[in-house]
C-alpha positions in Angstrom: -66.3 74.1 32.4 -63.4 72.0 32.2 -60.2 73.7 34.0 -57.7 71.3 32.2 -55.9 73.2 29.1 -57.2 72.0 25.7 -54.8 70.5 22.9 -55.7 70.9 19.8 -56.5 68.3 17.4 -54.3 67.2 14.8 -56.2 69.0 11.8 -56.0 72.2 14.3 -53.4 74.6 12.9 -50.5 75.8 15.2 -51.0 79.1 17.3 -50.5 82.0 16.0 -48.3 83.4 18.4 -45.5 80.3 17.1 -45.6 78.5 20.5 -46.4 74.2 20.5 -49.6 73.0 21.4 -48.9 71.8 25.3 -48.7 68.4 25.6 -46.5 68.2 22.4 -43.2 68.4 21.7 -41.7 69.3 18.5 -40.6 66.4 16.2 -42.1 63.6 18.9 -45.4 61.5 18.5 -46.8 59.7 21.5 -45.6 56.0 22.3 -48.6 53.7 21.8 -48.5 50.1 23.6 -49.5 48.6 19.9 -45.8 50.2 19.2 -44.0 49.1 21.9 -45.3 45.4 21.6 -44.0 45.3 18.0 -40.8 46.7 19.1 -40.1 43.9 21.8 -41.5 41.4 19.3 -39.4 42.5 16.6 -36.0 42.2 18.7 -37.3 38.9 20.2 -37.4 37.5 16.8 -33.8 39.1 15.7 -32.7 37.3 19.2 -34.3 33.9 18.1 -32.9 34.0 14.6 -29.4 34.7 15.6 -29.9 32.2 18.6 -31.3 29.7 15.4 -28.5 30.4 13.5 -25.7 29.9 16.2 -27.5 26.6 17.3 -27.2 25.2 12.8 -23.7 26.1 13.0 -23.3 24.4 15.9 -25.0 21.4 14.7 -23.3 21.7 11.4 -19.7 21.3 13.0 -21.1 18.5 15.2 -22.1 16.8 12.0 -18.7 17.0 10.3 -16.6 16.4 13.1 -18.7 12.7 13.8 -18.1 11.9 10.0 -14.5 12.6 10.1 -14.4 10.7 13.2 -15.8 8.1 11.5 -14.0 8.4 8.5 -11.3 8.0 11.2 -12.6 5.0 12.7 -13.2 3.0 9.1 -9.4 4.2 8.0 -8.5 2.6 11.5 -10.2 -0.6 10.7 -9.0 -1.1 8.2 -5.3 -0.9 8.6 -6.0 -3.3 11.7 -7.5 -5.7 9.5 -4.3 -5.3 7.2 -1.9 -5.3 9.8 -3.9 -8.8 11.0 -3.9 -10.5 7.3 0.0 -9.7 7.0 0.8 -11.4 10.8 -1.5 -14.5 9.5 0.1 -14.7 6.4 3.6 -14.2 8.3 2.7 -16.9 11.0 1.4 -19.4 8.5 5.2 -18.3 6.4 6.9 -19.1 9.8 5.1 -22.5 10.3 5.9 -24.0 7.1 9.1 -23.0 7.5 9.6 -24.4 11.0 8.2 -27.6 9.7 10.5 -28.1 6.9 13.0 -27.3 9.6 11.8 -30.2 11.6 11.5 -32.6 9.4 15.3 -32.1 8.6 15.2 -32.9 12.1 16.4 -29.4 13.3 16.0 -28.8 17.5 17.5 -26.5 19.7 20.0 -28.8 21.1 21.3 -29.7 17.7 21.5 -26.3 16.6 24.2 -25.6 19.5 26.3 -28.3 18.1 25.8 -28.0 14.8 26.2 -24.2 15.1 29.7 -25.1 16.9 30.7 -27.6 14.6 30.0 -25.0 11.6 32.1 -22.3 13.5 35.1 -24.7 13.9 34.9 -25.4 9.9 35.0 -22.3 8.9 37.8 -21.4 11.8 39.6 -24.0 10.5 38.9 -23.0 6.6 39.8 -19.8 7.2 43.1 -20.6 9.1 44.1 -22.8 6.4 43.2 -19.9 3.9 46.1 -18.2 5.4 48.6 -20.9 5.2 47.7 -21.7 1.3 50.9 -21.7 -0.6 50.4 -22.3 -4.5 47.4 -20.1 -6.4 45.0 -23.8 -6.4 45.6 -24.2 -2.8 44.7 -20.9 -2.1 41.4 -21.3 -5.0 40.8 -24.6 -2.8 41.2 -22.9 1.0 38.6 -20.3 -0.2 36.5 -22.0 -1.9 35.7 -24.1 1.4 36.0 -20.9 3.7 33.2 -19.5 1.8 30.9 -22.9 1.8 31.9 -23.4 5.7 30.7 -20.0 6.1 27.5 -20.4 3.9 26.9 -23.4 5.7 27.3 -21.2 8.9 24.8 -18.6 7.3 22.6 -21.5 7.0 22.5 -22.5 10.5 21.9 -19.2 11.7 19.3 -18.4 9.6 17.7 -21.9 11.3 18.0 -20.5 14.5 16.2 -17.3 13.7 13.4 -18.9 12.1 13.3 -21.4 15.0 13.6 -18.1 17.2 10.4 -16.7 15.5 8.5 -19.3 16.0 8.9 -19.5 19.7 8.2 -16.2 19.9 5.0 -16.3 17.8 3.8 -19.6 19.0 4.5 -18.9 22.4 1.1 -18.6 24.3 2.8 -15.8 27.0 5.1 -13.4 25.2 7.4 -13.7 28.2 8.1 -17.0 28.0 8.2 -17.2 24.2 10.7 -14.0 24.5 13.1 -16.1 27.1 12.8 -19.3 24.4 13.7 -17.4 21.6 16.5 -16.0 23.5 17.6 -19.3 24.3 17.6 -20.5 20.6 19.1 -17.3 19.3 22.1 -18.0 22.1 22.3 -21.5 20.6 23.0 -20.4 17.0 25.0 -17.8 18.1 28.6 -19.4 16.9 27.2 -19.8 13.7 26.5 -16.1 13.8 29.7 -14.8 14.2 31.1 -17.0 11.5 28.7 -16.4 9.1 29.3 -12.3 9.7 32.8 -13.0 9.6 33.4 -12.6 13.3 
């Protein structure tokens, strides 16, 4: 016979004497591989689902962050092609004006003068503003101070806008920047007696 001890079958009722079958313990069933396979396979799909899960979210954010930059991008745009629109329209401004200004015949070497002449008129307006004895001498010495010094005002805005357009016709911004300096120097006089200096 077999010298191997016998364990009971599962219909078998416990000894009597209260001991556990051997091979058994109390509370445990045996491991089978069909057990163990589900086990693994159950955790691997727990893994892959939170692995799934991470990878949307991830996408997700990718997603929105590429429409906001492109939100971004159009916003951009579109405030370049504003800011473009406004320097045409400003150039196109500027040119009219430069041409009325030069069909009045207005260069930079006439600006000095007349920027010096205008400085001298009001100088001299002003001067004889001071000297004014009677109320309609006085009405009559400010009355041409302040038209010397609008005429001043005049000539200075000339030069600006003569300024401008070198600078914005200029096709290096260094040289149009040492033009417009030049004109700017030129009306200069006219400046200062305009501002009241």
């Amino acid at each position: 016979m077999n010298d191997e001890p016998r364990t009971p079958p599962a219909d078998d009722p416990p000894p009597a004497d209260g001991s556990q079958p051997q091979g058994s313990e109390p509370g445990h069933k045996k491991l089978t591989p069909w057990m163990v396979a589900t086990g693994v396979l159950a955790l691997a799909v727990i893994g892959l689902a939170i692995w799934g899960f991470s990878t949307k979210s991830d996408l997700d954010k990718a997603k929105d962050d590429a429409a906001k930059q492109k939100t971004a991008a159009g916003q951009q745009s579109q405030a370049a092609q504003a800011d473009d629109a406004r320097l045409t329209r400003a150039r196109a401004n500027n040119v009219r004006l430069v041409r009325a200004l030069k069909a009045e015949g207005v260069q930079v070497d006439d600006l000095r003068s007349q920027a010096n002449q205008d400085k001298g008129e009001a100088d001299q307006a002003s001067k004889a503003e001071g000297q004014a004895n009677s109320n309609d001498e006085k009405a009559q010495s400010e009355l041409r101070s302040a038209q010397a010094t609008q005429k001043a005002a005049a000539t200075c805005a000339k030069g600006a806008l003569l300024a401008l357009n070198e600078l914005l016709s200029a096709s290096d911004p260094n040289q149009g920047a040492e033009k417009a300096s030049q004109t700017l120097d030129a009306a200069q006089p006219a400046c200062d007696s305009a501002s009241g200096d």
